[in-house]
N, C-alpha and C positions, 0 to 999 in steps of 0.2 A: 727195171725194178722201181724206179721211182712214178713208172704209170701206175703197176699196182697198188703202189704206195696211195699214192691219190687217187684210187681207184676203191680199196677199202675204206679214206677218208671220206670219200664222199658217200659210199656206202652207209660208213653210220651216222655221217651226218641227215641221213634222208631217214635212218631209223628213229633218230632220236627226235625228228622233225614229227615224225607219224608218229611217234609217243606223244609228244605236245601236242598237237594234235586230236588224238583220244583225249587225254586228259581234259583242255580245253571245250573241248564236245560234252565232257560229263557235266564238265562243273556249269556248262552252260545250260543243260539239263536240267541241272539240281537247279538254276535258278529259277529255272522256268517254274518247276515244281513248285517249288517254298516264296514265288510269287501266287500260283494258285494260290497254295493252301492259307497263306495271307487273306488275298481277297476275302477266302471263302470266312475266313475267323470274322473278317471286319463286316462281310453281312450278317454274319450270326448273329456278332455281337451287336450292328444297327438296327437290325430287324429279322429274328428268328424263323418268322413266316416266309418272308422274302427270301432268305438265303434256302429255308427249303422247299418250298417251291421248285427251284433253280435245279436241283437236282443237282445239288455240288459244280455247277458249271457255273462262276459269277465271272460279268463280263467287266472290266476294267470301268466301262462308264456307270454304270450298279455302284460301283463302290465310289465313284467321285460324287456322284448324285446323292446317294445317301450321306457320305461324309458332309457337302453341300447344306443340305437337310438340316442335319444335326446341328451348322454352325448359324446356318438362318436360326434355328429352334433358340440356340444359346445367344445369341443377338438383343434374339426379340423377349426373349428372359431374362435377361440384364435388362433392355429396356422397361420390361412392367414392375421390375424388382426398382430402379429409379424412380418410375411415378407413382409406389405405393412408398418408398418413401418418404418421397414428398408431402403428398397424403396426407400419412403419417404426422411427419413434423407439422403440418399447418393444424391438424385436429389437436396433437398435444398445445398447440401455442394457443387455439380457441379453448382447452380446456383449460391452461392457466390463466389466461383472461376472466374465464368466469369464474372461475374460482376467486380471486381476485377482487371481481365486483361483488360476490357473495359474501366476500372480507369485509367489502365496505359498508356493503347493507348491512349486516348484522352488527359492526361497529356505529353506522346510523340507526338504528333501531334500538340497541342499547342507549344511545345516546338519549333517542328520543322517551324512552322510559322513563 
């Protein structure tokens, strides 16, 4: 009796094993899946053309290279966004200078009247 006994335990221990099992299988699945369809959102979203092209098939390095891309692109656009600031500030500080000396000639020129 107690073989059988251990004999059904392991029995559903092997069931409950191939249940976890499927289960594991699916959800490993599903990730596969719902990493596609990521990829495929994140070429859309980087480059429409590209992503169709591809016929719905993006390869994991498509998407690193494009992300890639993008952060070179936002890099190098912070950096031109700094040297028009720059820019910027040195041409307001040339135009208060003349302003400035424009103050003074005209208060010279009153003067000299």
């Amino acid at each position: 009796q107690a073989e059988e006994e251990l004999k059904a335990a392991c029995s559903q221990q092997l069931r409950e094993m191939g249940h976890r099992e499927r289960l594991l299988r699916s959800d490993v699945q599903r990730a596969g899946e719902q990493l596609e369809s990521f990829k495929t959102r994140v070429m859309q979203v980087c480059s429409p053309s590209a992503a169709g092209s591809t016929g719905g098939s993006v390869t994991e390095q498509q998407v690193i290279e494009k992300v890639r891309q993008i952060s070179d692109d936002n890099q190098q656009s912070h950096e031109r966004e700094k040297s028009l600031q720059k820019e910027l500030s040195s041409r307001l500080a040339q135009e208060q200078e003349v302003s400035a000396n424009i103050e003074v000639f005209k208060n010279s020129l009153q003067k000299l009247q």
